[in-house]
C-alpha positions as CSV (number, residue, x, y, z in Angstrom):
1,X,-54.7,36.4,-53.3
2,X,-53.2,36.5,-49.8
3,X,-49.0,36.4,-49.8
4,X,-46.9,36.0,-47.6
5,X,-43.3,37.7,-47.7
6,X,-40.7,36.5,-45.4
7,X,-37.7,38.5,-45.9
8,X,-35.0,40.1,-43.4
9,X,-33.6,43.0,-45.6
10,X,-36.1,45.9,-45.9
11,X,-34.9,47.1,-49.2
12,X,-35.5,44.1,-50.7
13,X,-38.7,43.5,-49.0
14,X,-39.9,46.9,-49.9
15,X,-38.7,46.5,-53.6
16,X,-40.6,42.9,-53.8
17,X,-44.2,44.0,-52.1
18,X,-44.0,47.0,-54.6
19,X,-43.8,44.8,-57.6
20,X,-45.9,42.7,-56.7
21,X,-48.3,45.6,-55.8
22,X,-47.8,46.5,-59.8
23,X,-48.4,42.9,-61.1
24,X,-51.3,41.7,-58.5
25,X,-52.9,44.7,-57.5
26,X,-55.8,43.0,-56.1
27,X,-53.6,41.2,-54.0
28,X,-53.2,41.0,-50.3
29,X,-49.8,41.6,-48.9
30,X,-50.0,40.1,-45.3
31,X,-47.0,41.4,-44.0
32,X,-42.9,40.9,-43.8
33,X,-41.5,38.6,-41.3
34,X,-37.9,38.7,-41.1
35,X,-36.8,35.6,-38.3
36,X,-37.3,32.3,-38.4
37,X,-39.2,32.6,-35.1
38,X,-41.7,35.3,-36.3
39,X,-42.5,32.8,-39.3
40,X,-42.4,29.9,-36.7
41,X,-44.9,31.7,-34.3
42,X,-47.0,33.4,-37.8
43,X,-48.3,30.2,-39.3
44,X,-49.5,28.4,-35.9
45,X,-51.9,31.5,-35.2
46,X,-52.9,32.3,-39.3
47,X,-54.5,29.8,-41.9
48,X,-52.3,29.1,-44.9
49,X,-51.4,32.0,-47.7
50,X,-52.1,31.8,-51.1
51,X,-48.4,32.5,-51.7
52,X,-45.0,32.4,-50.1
53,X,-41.8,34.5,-51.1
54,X,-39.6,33.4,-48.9
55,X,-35.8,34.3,-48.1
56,X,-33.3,31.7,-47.3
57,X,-31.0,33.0,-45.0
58,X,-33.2,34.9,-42.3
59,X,-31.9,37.5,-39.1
60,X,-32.0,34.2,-37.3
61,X,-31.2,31.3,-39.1
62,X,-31.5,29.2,-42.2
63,X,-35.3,29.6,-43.1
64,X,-35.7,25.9,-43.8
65,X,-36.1,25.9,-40.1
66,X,-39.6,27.1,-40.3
67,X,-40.8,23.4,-42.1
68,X,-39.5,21.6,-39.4
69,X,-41.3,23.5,-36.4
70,X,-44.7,24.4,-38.5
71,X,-46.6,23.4,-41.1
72,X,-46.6,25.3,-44.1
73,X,-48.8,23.5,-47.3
74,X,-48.6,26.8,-49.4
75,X,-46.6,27.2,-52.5
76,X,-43.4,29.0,-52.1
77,X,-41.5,30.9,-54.6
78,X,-37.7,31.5,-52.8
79,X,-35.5,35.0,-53.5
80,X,-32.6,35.2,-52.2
81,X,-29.0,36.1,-53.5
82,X,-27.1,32.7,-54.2
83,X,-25.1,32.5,-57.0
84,X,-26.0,31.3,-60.9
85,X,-24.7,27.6,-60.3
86,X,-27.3,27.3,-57.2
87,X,-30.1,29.1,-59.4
88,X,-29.4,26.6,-62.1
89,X,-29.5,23.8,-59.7
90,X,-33.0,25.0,-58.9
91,X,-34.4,25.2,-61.7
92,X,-33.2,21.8,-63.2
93,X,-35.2,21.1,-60.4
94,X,-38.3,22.7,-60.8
95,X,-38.3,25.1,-58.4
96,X,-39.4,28.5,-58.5
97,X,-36.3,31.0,-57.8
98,X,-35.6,34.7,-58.1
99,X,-32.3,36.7,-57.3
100,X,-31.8,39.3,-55.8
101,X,-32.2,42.5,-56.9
102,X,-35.4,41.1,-58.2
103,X,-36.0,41.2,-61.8
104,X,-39.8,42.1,-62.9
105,X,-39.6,40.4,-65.5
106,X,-38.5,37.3,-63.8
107,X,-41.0,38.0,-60.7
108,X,-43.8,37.8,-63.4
109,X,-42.5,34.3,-64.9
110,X,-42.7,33.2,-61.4
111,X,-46.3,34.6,-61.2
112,X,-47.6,33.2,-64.3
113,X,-45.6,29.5,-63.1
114,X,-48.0,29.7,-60.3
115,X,-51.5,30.8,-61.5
116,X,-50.7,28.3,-64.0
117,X,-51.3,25.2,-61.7
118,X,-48.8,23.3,-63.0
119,X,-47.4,20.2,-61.2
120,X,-43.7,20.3,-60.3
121,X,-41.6,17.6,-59.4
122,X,-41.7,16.9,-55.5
123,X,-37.9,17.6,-54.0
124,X,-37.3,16.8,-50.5
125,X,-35.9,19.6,-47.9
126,X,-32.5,17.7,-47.3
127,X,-32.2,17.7,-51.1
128,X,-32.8,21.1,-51.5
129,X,-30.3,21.7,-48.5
130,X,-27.7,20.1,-50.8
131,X,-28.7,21.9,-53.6
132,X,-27.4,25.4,-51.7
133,X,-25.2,24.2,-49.1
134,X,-21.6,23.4,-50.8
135,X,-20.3,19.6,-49.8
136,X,-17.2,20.0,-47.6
137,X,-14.2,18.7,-49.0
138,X,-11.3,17.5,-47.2
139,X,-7.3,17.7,-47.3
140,X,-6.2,14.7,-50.0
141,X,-2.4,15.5,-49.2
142,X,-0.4,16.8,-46.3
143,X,3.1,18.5,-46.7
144,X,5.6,17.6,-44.6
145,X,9.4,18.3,-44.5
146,X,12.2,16.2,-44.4
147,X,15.5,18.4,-44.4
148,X,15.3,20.9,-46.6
149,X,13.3,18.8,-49.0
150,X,9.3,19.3,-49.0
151,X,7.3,15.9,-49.4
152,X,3.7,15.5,-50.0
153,X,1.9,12.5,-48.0
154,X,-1.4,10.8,-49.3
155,X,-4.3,11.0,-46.3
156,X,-4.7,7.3,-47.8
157,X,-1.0,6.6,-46.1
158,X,-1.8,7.5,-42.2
159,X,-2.3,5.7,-39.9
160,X,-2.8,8.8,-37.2
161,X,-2.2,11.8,-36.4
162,X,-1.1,12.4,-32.7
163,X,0.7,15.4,-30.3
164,X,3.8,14.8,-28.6
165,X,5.7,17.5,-26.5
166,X,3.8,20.4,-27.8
167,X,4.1,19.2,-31.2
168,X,1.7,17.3,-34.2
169,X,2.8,14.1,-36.1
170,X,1.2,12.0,-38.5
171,X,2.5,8.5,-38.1
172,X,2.4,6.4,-42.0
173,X,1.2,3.2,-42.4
174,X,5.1,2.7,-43.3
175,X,5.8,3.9,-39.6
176,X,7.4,7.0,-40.7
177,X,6.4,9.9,-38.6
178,X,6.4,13.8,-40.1
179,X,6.0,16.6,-38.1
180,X,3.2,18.8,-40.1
181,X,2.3,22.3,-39.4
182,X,-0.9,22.2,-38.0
183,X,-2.9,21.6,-34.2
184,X,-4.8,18.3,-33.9
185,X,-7.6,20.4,-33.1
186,X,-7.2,22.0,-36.8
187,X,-6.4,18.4,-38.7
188,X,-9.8,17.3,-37.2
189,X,-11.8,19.2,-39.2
190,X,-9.3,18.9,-42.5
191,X,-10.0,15.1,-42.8
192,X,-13.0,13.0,-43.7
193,X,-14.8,11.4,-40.5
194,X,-15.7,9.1,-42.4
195,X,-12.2,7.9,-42.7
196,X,-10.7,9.5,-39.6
197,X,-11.8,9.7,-35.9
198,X,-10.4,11.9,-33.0
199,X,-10.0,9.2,-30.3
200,X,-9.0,11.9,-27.3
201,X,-7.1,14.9,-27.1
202,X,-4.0,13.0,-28.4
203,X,-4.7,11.0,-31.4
204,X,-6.7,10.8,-34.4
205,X,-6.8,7.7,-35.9
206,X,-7.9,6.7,-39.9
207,X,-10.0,3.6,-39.6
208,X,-7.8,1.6,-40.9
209,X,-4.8,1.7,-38.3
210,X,-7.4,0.5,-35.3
211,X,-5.7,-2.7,-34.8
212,X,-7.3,-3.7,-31.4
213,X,-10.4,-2.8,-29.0
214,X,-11.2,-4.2,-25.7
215,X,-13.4,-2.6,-23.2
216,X,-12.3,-1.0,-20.1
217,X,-12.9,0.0,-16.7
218,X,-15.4,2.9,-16.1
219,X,-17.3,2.4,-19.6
220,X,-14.2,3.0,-21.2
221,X,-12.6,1.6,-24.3
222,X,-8.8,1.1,-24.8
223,X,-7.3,1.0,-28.6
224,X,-4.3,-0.6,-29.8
225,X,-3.0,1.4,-33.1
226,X,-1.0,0.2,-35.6
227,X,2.7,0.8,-35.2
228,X,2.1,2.6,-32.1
229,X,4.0,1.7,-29.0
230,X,1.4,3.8,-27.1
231,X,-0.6,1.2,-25.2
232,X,-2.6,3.3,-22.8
233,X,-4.8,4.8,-25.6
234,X,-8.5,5.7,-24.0
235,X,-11.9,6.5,-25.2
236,X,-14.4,8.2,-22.8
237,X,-17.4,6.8,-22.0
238,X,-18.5,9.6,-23.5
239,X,-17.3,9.2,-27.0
240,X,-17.6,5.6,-26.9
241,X,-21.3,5.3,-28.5
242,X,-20.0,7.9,-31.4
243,X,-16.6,5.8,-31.7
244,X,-18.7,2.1,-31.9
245,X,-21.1,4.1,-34.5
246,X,-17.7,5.3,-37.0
247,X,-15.9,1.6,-36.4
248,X,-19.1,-0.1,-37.8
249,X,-20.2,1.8,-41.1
């Protein structure tokens, strides 16, 4: 049996090729790659292992890179150092996973799951992207204060956010505007895009507060917001494809 190990810490890479030395010893190691690129530029010059152990987070990347810019047909048993709620995940998905430090015991479960044969149920990469990759979630409330009394705002209750004088507002769908503690450049990445779009380097506005669009000179788009005396609002002709894209899913 031919496997392949690609893993970018050496300890663990030493630990794994000498269990497996123990448990297959008529097995071929064929080497450790530790990059993305190595595996990359490995498996267009070789024919297929028998066997992958593969790491997930390589010297140079995320190692799902490697399906994407080679084939690779040949099973794959991952190791890397994720924590019990990702592992889980796994397996309720049938794929083979060992943590790091690598159990033997665990390696030879893995082992025996292969020579086995048996047929697991297929799992796309995006899926198992999801699967290790935490969803982002984004602000619900912002606090804001009015006097000496602190006041919580729903994100479901702007209308925008916007800078004025060195300073960030959000502007309600009441037409009350707080001063919040925060850069627009910050608030960008607190809120959903799905729900919120930064329209230039002054305003970012929640879907629902684009009250007008009309096209304008040079490619350019100008937006009329909701209780917003600001009539000179522009998109670049460079945003305006991703802007079109956001107002019409």
């Amino acid at each position: 049996m031919k496997i392949l190990i690609i893993e970018d810490e050496k300890p663990a890479a030493r630990r794994l090729i000498q269990l497996l030395t123990e448990k297959l010893p008529q097995s071929e190691i064929l080497g450790n790659l530790d990059t993305v690129t190595a595996a990359v530029d490995w498996f267009t010059k070789n024919p297929q292992p028998d066997l992958i152990f593969l790491d997930i987070q390589l010297a140079d990347g995320i190692s799902f890179e490697i399906f994407e810019k080679a084939k690779v047909t040949a099973p794959i048993i991952f190791c890397t150092a994720f924590d019990q709620y990702a592992i889980k995940a796994f397996k309720l998905n049938s794929i083979d996973y060992l943590l790091k430090p690598i159990d033997p015991e665990e390696l030879g479960n893995a082992l025996d799951k292969f020579q086995s044969g048996r047929k697991e149920r297929a799992i796309s990469l995006e899926q198992i992207r999801n699967l290790i990759q935490p969803t982002k979630t984004f602000k619900n409330r912002f606090l804001v204060k009015i006097g000496e009394r602190i006041q919580t705002i729903d994100v479901h209750d702007i209308a925008y956010f916007f800078s004025e004088e060195k300073v960030t507002l959000l502007q309600t769908r009441q037409s009350k505007k707080y001063i919040v503690d925060y850069t627009l450049d910050e608030i960008e990445d607190m809120v959903s895009p799905e729900q919120f779009f930064r329209l230039n380097r002054k305003y970012i506005s929640a879907i629902g507060a684009i009250k007008e669009v009309f096209t304008y000179s040079n490619s350019r788009l100008k937006i009329h917001l909701e209780h917003c005396t600001d009539n000179d609002i522009l998109i670049s002709r460079e945003k305006m494809g991703a802007f079109k894209e956001w107002l019409g899913q």
